[in-house]
C-alpha positions, 0 to 999 in steps of 0.5 A: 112691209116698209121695214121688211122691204128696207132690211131686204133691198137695202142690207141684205142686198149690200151683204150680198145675202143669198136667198134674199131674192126670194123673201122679196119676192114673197113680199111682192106677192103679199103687196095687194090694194085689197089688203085689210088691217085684218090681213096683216095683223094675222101672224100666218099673213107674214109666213117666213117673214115673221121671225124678220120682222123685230130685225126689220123694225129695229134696222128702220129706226136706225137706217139713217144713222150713219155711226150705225151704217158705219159700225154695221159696215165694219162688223159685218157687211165686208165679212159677207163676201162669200155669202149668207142667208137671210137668217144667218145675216138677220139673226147673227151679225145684224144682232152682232153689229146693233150690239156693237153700235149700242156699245159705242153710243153707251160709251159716248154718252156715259162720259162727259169729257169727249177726250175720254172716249175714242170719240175718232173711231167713232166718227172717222169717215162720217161726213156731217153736213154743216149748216150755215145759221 
């Protein structure tokens, strides 16, 4: 639920996703103390959410990269502003941006040589906090 809860209130608010009021809704109203194990491991406990739910998890393990939020940003977050729906933006861009964000660290890694790779495009605007030894 924590993905799903990310992926709805953290991108799909930024993208200015349409529908997505109502999916977090939903979310909401399956939060309960009386959930089991069993309730959640059923495939018809998560309803609309389930075709999310690879999306949600990928976007959780790369929610704190900043070259990905970066990519991610310029591919498909500024392409939102007339609105899509929560599919559209799952299924669509974020796959477009991951696809873009996993090109960019292949060519990073892929070279030795950091004056190889257009290491500035990569990583203007990024701030990197230095830590003092």
């Amino acid at each position: 639920m924590q993905h799903l809860q990310l992926f709805y209130s953290k991108y799909c608010e930024k993208a200015g996703v349409l529908d997505r009021q109502k999916f977090e809704q939903d979310l909401e109203e399956k939060k309960s103390d009386s959930l089991s194990v069993g309730d959640v491991a059923h495939p018809e406990f998560w309803g609309v959410h389930k075709i999310f739910l690879g999306v949600a998890e990928k976007l959780f393990k790369l929610s704190k990269s900043a070259i990905f939020n970066k990519v991610l940003a310029e591919s498909c977050l500024s392409r939102t502003n007339d609105g899509v729906t929560v599919e559209h933006f799952a299924l669509e861009l974020l796959q477009h941006a991951t696809a873009e964000y996993e090109v960019a660290c292949s060519e990073y890694c892929e070279h030795t040589d950091p004056l190889v790779v257009n290491v500035a495009r990569l990583w203007r605007d990024i701030e990197v906090d230095i830590l003092n030894p």
